[in-house]
C-alpha positions as CSV (number, residue, x, y, z in Angstrom):
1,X,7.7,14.8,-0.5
2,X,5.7,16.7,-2.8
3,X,4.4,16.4,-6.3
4,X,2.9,19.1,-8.3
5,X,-0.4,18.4,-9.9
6,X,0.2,17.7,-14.1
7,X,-2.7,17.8,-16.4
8,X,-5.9,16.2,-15.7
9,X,-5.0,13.2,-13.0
10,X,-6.0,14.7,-9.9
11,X,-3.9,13.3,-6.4
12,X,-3.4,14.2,-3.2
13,X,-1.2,13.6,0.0
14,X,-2.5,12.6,3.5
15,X,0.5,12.9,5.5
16,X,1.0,11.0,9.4
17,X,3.5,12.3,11.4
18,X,6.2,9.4,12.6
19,X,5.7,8.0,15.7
20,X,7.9,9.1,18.5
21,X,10.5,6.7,18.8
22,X,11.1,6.5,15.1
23,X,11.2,10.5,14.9
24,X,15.1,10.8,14.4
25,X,14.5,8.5,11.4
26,X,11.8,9.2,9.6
27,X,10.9,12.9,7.7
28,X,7.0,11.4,7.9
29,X,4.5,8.9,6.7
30,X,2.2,9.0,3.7
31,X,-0.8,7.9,1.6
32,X,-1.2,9.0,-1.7
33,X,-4.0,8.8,-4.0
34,X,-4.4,9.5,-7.4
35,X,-7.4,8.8,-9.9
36,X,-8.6,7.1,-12.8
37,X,-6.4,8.1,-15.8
38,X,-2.3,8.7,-16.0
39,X,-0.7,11.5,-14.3
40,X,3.0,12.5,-15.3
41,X,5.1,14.7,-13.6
42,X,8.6,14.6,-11.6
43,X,9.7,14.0,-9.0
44,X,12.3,16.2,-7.3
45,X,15.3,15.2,-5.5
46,X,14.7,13.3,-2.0
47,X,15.6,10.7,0.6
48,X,15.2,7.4,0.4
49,X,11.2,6.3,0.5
50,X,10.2,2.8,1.5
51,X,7.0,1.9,-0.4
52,X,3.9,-0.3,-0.8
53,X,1.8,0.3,-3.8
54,X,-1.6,-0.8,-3.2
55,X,-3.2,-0.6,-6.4
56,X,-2.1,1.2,-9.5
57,X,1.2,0.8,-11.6
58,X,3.9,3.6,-12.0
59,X,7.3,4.0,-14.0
60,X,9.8,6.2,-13.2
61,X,12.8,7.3,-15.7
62,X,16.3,6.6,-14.3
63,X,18.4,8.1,-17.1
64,X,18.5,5.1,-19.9
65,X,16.8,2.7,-17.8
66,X,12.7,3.0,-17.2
67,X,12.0,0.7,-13.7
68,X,8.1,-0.2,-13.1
69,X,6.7,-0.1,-9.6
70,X,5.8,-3.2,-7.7
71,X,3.7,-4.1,-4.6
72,X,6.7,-3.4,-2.6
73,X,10.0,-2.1,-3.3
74,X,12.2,1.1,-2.2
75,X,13.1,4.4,-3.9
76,X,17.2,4.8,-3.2
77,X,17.9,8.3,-2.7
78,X,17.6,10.3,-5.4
79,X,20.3,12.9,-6.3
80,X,18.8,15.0,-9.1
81,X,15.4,14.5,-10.3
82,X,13.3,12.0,-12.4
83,X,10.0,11.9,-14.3
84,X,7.5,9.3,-13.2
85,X,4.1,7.9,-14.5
86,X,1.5,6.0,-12.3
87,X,-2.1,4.7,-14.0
88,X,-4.8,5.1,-11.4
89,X,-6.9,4.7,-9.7
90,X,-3.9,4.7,-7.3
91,X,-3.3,4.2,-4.0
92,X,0.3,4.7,-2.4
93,X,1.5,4.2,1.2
94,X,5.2,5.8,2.3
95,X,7.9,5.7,4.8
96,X,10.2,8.6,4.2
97,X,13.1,7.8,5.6
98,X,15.4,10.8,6.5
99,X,19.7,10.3,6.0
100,X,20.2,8.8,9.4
101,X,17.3,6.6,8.8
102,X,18.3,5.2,5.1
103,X,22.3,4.8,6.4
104,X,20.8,3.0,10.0
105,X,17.8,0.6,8.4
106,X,19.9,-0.3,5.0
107,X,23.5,-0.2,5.8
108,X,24.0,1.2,1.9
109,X,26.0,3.8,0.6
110,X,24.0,6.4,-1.3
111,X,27.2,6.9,-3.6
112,X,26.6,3.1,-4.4
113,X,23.1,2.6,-4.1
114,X,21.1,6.2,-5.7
115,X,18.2,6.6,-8.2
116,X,17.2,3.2,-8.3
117,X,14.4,0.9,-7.3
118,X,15.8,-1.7,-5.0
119,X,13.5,-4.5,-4.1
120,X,12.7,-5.3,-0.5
121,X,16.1,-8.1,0.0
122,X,18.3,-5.4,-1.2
123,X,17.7,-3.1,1.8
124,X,16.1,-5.8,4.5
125,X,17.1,-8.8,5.9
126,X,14.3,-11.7,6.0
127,X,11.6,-12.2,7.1
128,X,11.3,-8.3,7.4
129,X,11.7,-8.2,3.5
130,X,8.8,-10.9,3.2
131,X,6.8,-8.7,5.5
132,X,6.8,-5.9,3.2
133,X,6.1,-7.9,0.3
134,X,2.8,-9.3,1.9
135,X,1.4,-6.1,2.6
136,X,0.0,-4.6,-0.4
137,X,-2.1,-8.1,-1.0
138,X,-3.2,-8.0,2.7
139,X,-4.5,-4.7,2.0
140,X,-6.2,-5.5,-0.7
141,X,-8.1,-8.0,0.8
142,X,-9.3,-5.9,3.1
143,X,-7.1,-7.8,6.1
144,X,-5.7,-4.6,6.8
145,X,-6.8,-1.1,6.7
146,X,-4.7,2.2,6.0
147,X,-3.9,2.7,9.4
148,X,-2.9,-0.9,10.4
149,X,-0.1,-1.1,7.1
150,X,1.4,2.3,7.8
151,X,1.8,0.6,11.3
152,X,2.9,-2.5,10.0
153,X,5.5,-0.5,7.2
154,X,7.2,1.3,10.6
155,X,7.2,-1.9,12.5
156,X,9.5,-2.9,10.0
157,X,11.2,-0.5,10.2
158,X,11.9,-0.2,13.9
159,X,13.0,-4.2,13.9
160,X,15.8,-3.2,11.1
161,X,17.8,-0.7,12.3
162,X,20.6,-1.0,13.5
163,X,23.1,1.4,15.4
164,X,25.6,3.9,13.9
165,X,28.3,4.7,15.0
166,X,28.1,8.1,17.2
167,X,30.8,9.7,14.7
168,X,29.0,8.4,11.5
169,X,26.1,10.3,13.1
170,X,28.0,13.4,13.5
171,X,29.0,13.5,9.8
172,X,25.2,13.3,9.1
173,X,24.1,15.9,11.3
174,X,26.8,18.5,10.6
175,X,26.5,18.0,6.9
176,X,22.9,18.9,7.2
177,X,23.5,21.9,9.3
178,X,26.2,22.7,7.3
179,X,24.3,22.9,4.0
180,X,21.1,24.6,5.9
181,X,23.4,27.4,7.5
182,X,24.1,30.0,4.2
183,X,23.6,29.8,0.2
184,X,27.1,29.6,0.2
185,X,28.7,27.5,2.9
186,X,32.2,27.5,3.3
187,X,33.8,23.8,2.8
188,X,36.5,24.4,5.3
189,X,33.7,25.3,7.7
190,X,32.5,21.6,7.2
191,X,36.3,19.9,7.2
192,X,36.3,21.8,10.5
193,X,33.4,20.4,12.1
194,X,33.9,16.9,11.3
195,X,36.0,14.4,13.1
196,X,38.0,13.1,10.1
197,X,40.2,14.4,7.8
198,X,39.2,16.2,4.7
199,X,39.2,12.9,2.4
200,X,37.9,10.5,4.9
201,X,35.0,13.3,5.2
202,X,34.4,13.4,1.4
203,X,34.3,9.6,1.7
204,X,31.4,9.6,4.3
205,X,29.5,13.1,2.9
206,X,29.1,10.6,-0.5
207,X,28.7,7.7,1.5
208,X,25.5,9.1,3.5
209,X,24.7,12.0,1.0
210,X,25.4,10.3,-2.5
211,X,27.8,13.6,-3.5
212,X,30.7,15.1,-2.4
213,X,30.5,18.2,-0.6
214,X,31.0,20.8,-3.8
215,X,28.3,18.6,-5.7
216,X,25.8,18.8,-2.6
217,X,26.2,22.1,-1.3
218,X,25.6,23.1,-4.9
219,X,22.4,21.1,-5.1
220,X,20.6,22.1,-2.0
221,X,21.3,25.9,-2.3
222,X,19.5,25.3,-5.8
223,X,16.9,23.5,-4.2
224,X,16.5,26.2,-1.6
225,X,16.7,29.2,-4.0
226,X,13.9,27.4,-5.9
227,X,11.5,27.6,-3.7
228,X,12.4,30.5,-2.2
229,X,11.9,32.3,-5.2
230,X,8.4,30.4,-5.5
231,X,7.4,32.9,-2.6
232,X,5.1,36.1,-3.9
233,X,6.5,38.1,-0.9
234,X,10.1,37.2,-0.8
235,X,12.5,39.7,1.5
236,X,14.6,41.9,-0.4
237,X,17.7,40.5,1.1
238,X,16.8,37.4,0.6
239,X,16.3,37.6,-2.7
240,X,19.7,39.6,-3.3
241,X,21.0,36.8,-1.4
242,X,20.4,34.5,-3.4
243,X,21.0,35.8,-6.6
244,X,24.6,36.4,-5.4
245,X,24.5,32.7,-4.6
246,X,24.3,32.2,-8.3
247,X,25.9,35.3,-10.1
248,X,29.0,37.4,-9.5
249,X,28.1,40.8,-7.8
250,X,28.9,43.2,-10.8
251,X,26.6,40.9,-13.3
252,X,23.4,40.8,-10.3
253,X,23.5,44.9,-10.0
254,X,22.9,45.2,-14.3
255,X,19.8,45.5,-15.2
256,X,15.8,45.1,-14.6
257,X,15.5,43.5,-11.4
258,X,12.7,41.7,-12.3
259,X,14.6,40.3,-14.9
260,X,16.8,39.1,-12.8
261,X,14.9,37.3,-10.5
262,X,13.4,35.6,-13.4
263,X,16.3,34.5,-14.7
264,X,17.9,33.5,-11.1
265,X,14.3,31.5,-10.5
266,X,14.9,29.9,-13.8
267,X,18.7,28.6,-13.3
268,X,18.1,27.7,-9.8
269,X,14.9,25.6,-10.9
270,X,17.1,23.7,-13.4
271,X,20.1,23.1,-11.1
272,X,17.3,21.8,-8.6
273,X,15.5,19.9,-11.1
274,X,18.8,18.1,-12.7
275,X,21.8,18.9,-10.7
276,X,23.4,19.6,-13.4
């Protein structure tokens, strides 16, 4: 997870690798710390984030509804982007939890459960749910240091999961590979790959993703293209890649090239930012 730097708040990210055995769970750990004053910015699409805040307060913007942060709580996957707040001095600690991890330690659909804040109960069974909530104060008190809670935070972890099934974790895996493979996966491709048929697959890519296929494929090649185009020495055929991800062929040869990457940077960075 990263978030750009907005105005005059100053942060920054100190990121721990996951340990071993929680590897094909977990995208990382994290600290982050932000200063005195309020930094505003957004925050882009991501996994699912399990979360201890140990001193600040933070808002984030789910369309009509504004939820406030608490010592513990969870971030449900988010499928399209959303502005956030946090009045520092700040201190963060995260588990980013990857899609086998959110679907193995929650047991929630992400086409049910998305762009929320869930409290610790919704996503752990007690006493691990207590656990988290005790952290942040323990911290605070200096009962634990840095180290200790990120150790504690995967602890909990590592006691909740539970198994999925080896198919489930096909869906998963293939999806991901699926939607890393071109800017413009084929969906048959996909149907192809997974053991189900085509609607019991759309019914688990939402289930574990939060979309259907079309909606996701369409969001991660913006995603992609994004930051591609962020690059200062991006590969010609990349670039003409992905501009005929996003326009027909005849419309992408018009023109001042430059132009055009502008314009493709521009529409991929709002399909990124909002899904729209």
């Amino acid at each position: 997870m990263a978030v750009v730097p907005s105005g005059e708040a100053s942060h920054s990210f100190e990121f721990v690798a996951a340990p071993p055995d929680l590897a094909p769970y977990l995208n990382s750990l994290y600290i982050w710390r932000t200063s005195d004053g309020q930094l505003d910015d957004v925050l882009p699409a991501y996994s699912g984030q399990m979360v201890v805040f140990g001193r600040g307060v933070g808002r984030m913007q789910f369309d009509d509804v504004v939820s406030d942060t608490s010592d513990a709580f969870f971030v449900a996957p988010l499928c399209q982007a959303r502005n956030f707040s946090v009045s520092g001095p700040g201190v963060v600690f995260g588990v980013s939890l990857n899609f086998r991890g959110w679907a193995a330690l929650s047991g929630l659909s992400v086409h049910d459960y998305h762009d929320a804040f869930l409290q610790p109960e919704t996503v752990l069974k007690d006493p691990l749910a207590e656990r988290h909530t005790t952290l942040a104060p323990r911290w605070r008190a200096g009962e634990i240091d840095d180290g200790e809670l990120l150790d504690a935070m995967c602890d909990i972890v590592r006691q909740g999961l539970s198994s999925l099934p080896d198919q489930h974790l096909t869906v998963i895996d293939r999806t991901l590979e699926w939607l890393s493979s071109s800017f413009k996966p084929e969906l048959d491709v996909l149907y192809d790959q997974l053991p189900y048929s085509k609607r019991q697959a759309q019914r688990l890519v939402a289930q574990f993703f939060g979309q259907s296929p079309v909606r996701l494929v369409r969001r991660y090649r913006a995603v992609r293209a994004a930051t591609l185009l962020s690059m200062p020495q991006l590969p010609d055929e990349i670039e003409a890649e992905i501009r005929e991800a996003f326009y027909d062929q005849a419309h992408s040869d018009q023109g001042n090239p430059l132009l055009h990457r502008a314009h493709t940077q521009a529409v991929a960075a709002q399909f990124g930012l909002h899904d729209q």
